[in-house]
ZAMARGU-4260 file (C-alpha; in steps of 0.2 Angstrom, whole numbers, plus 5000, padded with zeros to 4 digits):
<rodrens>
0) 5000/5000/5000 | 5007/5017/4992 | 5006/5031/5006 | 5003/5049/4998 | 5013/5063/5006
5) 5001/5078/5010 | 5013/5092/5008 | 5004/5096/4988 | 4988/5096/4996 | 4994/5108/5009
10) 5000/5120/4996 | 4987/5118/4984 | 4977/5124/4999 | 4986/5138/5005 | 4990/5146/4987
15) 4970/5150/4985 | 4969/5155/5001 | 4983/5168/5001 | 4978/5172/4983 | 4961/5176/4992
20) 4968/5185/5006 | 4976/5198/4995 | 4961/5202/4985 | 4952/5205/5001 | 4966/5217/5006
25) 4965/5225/4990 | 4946/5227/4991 | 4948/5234/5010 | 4961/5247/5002 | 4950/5252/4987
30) 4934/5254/5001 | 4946/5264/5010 | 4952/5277/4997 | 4933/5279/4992 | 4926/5283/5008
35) 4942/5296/5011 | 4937/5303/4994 | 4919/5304/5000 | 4924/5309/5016 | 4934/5325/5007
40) 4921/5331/4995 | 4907/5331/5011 | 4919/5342/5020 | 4924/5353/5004 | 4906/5353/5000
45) 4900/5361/5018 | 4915/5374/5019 | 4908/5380/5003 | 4890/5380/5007 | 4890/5386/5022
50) 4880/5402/5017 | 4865/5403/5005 | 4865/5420/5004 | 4883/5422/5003 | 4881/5412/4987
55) 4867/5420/4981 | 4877/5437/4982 | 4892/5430/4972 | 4883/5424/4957 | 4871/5441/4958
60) 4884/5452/4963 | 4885/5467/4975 | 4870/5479/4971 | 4858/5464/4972 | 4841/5465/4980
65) 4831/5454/4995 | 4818/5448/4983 | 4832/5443/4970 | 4841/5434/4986 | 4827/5424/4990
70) 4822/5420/4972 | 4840/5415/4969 | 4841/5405/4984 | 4823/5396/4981 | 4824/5393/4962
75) 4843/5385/4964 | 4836/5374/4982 | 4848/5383/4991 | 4837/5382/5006 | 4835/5364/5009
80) 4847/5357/5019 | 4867/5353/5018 | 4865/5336/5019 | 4852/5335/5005 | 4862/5347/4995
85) 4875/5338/4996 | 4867/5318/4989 | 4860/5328/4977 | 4877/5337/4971 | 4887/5319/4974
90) 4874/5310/4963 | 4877/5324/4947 | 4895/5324/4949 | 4896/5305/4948 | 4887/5307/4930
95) 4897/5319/4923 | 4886/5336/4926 | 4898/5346/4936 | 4885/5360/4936 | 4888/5378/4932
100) 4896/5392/4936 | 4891/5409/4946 | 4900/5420/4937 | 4897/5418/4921 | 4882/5404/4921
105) 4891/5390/4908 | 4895/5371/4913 | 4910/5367/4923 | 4914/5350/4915 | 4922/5359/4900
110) 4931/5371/4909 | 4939/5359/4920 | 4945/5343/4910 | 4953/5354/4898 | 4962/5364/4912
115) 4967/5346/4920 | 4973/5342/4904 | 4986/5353/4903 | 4993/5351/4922 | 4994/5332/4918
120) 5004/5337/4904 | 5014/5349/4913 | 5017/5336/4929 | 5022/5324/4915 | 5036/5336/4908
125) 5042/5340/4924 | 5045/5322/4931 | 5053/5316/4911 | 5067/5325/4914 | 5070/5328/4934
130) 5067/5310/4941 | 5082/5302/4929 | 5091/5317/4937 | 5087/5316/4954 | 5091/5294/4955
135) 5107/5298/4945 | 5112/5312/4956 | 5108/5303/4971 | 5119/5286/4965 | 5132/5298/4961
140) 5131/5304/4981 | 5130/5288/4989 | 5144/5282/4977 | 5156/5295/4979 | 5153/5302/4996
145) 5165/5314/5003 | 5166/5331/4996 | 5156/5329/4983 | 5141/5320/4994 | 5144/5337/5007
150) 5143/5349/4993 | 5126/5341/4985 | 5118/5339/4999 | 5120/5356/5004 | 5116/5362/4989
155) 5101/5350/4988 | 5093/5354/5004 | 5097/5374/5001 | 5086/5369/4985 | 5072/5361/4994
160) 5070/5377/5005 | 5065/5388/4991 | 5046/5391/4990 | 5040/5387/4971 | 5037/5402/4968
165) 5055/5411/4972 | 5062/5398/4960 | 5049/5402/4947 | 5052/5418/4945 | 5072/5417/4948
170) 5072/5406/4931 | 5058/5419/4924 | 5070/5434/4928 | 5087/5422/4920 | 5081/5414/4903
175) 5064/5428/4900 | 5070/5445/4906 | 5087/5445/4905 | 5092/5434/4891 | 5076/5432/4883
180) 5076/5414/4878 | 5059/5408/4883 | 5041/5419/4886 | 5037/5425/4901 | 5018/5419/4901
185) 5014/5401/4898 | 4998/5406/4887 | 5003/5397/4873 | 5000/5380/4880 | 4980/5381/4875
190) 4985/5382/4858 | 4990/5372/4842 | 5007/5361/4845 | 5020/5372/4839 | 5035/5380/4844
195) 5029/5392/4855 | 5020/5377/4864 | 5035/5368/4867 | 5042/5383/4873 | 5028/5388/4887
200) 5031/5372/4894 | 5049/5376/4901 | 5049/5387/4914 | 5036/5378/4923 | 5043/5360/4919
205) 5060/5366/4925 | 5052/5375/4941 | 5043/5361/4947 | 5057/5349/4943 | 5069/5357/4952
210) 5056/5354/4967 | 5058/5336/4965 | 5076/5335/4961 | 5082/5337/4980 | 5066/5327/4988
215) 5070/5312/4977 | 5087/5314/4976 | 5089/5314/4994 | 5080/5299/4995 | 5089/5287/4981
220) 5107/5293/4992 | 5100/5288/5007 | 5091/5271/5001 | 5108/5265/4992 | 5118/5271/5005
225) 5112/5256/5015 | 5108/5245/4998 | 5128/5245/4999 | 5133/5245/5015 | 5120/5227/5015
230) 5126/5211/5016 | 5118/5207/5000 | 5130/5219/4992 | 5146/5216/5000 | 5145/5197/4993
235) 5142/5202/4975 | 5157/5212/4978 | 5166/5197/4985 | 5161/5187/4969 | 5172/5199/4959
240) 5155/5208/4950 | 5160/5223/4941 | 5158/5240/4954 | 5145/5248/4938 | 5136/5228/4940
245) 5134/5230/4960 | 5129/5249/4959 | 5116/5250/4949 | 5110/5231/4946 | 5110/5226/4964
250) 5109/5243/4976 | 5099/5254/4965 | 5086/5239/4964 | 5085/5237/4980 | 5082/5253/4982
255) 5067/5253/4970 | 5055/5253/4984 | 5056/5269/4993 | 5062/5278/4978 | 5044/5271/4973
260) 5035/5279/4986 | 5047/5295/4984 | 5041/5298/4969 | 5023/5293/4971 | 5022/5311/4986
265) 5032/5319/4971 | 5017/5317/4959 | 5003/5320/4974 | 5017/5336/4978 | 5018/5341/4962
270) 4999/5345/4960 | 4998/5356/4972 | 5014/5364/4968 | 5006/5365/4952 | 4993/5378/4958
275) 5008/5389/4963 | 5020/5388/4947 | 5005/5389/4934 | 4999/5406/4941 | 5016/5414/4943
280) 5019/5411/4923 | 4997/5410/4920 | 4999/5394/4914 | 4981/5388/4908 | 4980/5374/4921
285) 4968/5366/4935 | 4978/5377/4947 | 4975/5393/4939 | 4957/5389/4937 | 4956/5385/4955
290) 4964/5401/4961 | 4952/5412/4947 | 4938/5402/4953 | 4942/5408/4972 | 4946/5423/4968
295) 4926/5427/4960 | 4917/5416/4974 | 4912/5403/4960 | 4910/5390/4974 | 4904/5378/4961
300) 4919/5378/4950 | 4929/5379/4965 | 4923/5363/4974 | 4922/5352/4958 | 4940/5354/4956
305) 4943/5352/4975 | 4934/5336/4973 | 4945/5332/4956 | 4961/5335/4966 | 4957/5324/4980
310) 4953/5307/4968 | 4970/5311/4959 | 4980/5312/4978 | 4968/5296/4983 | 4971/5289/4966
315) 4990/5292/4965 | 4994/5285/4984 | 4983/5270/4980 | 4992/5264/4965 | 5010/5267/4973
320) 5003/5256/4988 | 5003/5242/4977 | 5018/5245/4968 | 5027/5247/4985 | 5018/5232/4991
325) 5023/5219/4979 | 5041/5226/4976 | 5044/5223/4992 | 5044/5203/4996 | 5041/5204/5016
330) 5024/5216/5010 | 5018/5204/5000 | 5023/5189/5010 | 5014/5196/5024 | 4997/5204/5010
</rodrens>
């Protein structure tokens, strides 16, 4: 009589399960980042609709009447409650009808996702050419050391303690005033692909890269620092690989994980610097509408890009969770 070992049946069991037990912890993640997101329109929502007549009066401007209040208020249902308000605002949005303005009385939706557009696209620019920069730069820095390490670093944090705006218009006054090389205004970008819309592109991709440059820079020296300084790395040194081999196919890979997470704040950071860069060169994007939307008390406009940013930050930290998870193997033993 043959005796079967039960060690296949064993894994065959597990496998399923753990297969079973990440999904449930991806679903957990996903219900998490949803109820965040709802969470943050609620609260943007109520900050913004705190006052009926408040709003009344920014659509109708100053030299409004009482009766034009009240008629305001009742035709748009600004008197029911905030909670109702709000399901009834929640269930448009979801379906694409952002409502309309109070200024100027025209649908949202075609203001924003053009606007949106373009600040992807100028996120995009800006990491193209600044994350190779920053990893390189911070390989070099860990490698190296010494002088060279002392002399970036200072440099790199000195960086990293100027507001967006200072280097924006330090680069403005350098390459537009002075030797004239690019425009000033970023106006262009709303236009046909040309020249010109290359060139409105510059100033803001090089400000908000040099924004990522000493964040991301600083975290690839520290990360294969101790990639090298790791047992790991010592023996493929002992095995006679090539310095170039152990540097940047063993350390820098290790290193993969928090450079990961680095540069998934950089994109969420990136966003909100946004809204700084584009309205110090009046780049045509969802930070300039945001600002111009603020600035007339177009509550509407203001709070279905508020509502936009926040899935983009949910979005964006979501997706780097799982990249981090499964690049790192003791995450994903333990998902």
């Amino acid at each position: 009589m043959t005796i079967v070992a039960p060690e296949p049946v064993a894994e065959a069991v597990v496998a399923p399960r753990k297969s079973m037990t990440r999904v449930w912890a991806l679903a957990r993640q996903l219900s998490m980042s949803v109820l965040t997101l709802l969470l943050i329109s609620f609260i943007a929502f109520v900050a913004m609709n705190r006052s009926a007549e408040q709003i009344a009066r920014n659509a109708l401007g100053i030299g409004v009447t009482d009766q034009q209040l009240q008629s305001f208020i009742t035709e748009r249902g600004l008197d029911r409650p905030v909670f109702v308000r709000y399901l009834d605002w929640l269930g448009h949005y979801l379906q694409g009808d952002w409502g309309m303005t109070l200024t100027s009385n025209v649908p949202i939706r075609p203001l924003v996702l053009p606007a949106f557009a373009h600040t992807a696209e100028l996120a995009l620019a800006s990491l193209i050419w600044s994350l190779p920069v920053a990893v390189v730069l911070g390989v070099f820095m860990a490698r190296k050391g010494g002088v060279f390490d002392r002399l970036a670093f200072v440099v790199m944090t000195v960086l990293a303690a100027l507001p967006e705006f200072v280097i924006g218009l330090g680069l403005m006054i350098l390459l537009a005033v002075q030797l004239r090389w690019l425009p000033v205004a970023s106006s262009a970008v709303s236009g046909e692909v040309s020249i010109a819309w290359f060139q409105a592109f510059i100033l803001p991709a090089l400000t908000l890269g040099l924004i990522v440059v000493p964040y991301v820079s600083r975290i690839a020296r520290a990360s294969v620092s101790d990639a090298l300084n790791s047992p790991f790395t010592r023996n493929a040194v002992l095995r006679g690989l090539p310095r170039r081999v152990v540097v940047w196919g063993h350390a820098t890979r290790s290193a993969a994980v928090p450079l990961v997470h680095a540069v998934a704040l950089v994109m969420i950071y990136l966003l909100g610097g946004a809204i700084i860069v584009e309205n110090v060169f009046a780049f045509p994007g969802l930070g300039r509408l945001l600002i111009q939307a603020i600035t007339q008390g177009d509550t509407n406009s203001a709070l279905a890009i508020t509502v936009l940013l926040g899935a983009m930050f949910i979005a964006l930290s979501f997706v780097a969770d799982i990249f981090v998870t499964y690049l790192n193997p003791r995450l994903k033993a333990a998902r």
